[in-house]
C-alpha positions as CSV (number, residue, x, y, z in Angstrom):
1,X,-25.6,27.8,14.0
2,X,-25.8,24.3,14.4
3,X,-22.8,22.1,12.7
4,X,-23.6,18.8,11.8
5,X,-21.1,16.3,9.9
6,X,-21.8,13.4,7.6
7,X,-19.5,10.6,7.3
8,X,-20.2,8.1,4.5
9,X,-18.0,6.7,1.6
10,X,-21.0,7.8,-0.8
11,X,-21.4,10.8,-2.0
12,X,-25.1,10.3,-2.8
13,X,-25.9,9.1,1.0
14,X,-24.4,12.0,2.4
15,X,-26.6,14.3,0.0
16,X,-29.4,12.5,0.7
17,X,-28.8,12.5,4.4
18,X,-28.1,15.9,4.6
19,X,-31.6,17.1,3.1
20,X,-33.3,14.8,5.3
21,X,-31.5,16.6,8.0
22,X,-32.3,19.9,6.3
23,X,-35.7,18.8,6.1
24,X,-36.2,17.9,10.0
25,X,-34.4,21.0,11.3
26,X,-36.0,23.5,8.9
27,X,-36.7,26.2,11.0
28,X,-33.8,25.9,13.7
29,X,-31.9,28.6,12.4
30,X,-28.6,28.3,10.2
31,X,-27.3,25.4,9.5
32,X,-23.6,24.2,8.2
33,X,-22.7,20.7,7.0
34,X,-19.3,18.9,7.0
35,X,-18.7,15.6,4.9
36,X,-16.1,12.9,4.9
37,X,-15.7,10.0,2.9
38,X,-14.3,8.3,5.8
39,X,-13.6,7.7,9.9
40,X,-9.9,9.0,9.2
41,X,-11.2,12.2,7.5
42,X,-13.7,13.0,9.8
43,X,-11.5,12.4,12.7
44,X,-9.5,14.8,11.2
45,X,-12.1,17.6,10.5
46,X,-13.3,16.9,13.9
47,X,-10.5,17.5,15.7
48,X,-9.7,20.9,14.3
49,X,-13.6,22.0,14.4
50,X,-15.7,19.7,16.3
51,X,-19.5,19.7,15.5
52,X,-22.7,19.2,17.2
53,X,-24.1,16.4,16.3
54,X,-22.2,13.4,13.7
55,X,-24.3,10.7,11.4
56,X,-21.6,8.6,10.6
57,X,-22.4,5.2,8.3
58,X,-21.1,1.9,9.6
59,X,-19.0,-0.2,6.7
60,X,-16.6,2.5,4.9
61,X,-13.0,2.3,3.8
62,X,-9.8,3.3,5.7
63,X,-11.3,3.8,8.7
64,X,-14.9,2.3,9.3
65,X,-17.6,4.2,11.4
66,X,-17.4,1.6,14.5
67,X,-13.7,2.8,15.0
68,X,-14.4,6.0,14.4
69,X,-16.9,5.7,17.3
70,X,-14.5,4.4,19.6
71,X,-12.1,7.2,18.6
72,X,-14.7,10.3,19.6
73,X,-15.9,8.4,22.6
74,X,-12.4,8.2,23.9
75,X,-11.0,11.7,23.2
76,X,-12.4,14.6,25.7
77,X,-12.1,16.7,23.1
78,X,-15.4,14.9,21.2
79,X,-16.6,12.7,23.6
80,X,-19.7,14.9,24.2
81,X,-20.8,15.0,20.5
82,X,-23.6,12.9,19.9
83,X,-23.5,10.1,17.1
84,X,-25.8,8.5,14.9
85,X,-25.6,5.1,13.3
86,X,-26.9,5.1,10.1
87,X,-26.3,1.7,8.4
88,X,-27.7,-1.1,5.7
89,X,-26.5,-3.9,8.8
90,X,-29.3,-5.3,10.2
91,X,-28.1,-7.3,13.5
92,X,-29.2,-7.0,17.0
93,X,-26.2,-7.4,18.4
94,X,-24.1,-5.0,16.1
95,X,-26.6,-2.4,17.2
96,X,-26.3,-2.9,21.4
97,X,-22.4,-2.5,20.5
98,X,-22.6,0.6,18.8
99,X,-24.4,2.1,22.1
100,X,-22.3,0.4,24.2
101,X,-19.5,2.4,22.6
102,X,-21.7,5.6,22.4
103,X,-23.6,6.2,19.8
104,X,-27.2,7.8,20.8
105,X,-28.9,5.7,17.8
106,X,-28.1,3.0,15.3
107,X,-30.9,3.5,12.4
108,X,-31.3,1.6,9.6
109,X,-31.1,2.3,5.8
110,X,-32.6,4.0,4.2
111,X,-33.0,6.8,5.9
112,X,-35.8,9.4,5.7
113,X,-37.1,12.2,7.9
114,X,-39.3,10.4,9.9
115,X,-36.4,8.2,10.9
116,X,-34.6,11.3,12.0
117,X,-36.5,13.2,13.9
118,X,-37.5,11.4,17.4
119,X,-33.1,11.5,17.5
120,X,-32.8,15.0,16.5
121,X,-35.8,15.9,19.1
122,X,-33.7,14.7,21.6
123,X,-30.6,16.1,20.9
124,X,-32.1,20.0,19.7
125,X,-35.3,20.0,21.5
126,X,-36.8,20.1,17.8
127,X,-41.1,19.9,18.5
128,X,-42.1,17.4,16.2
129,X,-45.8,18.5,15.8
130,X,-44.2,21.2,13.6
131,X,-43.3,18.7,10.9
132,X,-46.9,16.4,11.3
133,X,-44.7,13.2,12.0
């Protein structure tokens, strides 16, 4: 089972990102989805059941996904989970940061399959002639 968690302060991104993901890793067995509104929350659900693979968006309240980032980069405990970046910022040098500090992709909204699945290739091994893309 692979456990994937989406971190977003909108409810309707996280369901949309979570059928795209749905969608990409159709036939790669069960999967189970975690959601915060949040960088706090999710730290929090992380650190009691860490996940395989995080998609966290960059601007949200209390705790925003760049110091989330820095958070699961620096704890042992997370520091191998891989992250994506999904955000509406468009800035070159934003994007270098956020791999600086660890996150496997920064990718723009919005987001769509297609988007998705060259990152999720590389992190499951998912063969992408299986979804024509």
């Amino acid at each position: 089972m692979k456990k994937i968690m989406i971190v977003d302060d909108s409810s309707t991104s996280r369901m949309f990102i979570k059928r795209c993901m749905e969608v990409v890793l159709t036939d790669q067995g069960e999967l189970e989805f975690f959601e915060a509104g949040d960088g706090k929350e999710a730290l929090g659900k992380l650190k009691a059941d860490p996940a395989d693979l995080v998609l966290i968006d960059l601007n949200m309240p209390v705790m925003d996904g760049a110091t989330l980032l820095r958070w699961m980069k620096g704890s042992p405990k997370l520091t191998h989970i891989p992250v994506i970046v999904i955000t509406s910022v468009d800035n070159p040098a934003k994007r270098d940061e956020l791999k600086e500090l660890g996150a496997l992709e920064v990718l723009s909204k919005p987001i769509a399959p297609a988007k998705l699945m060259p990152v999720i290739n590389q992190i499951f091994n998912v063969q992408t002639d299986d979804f024509g893309f």
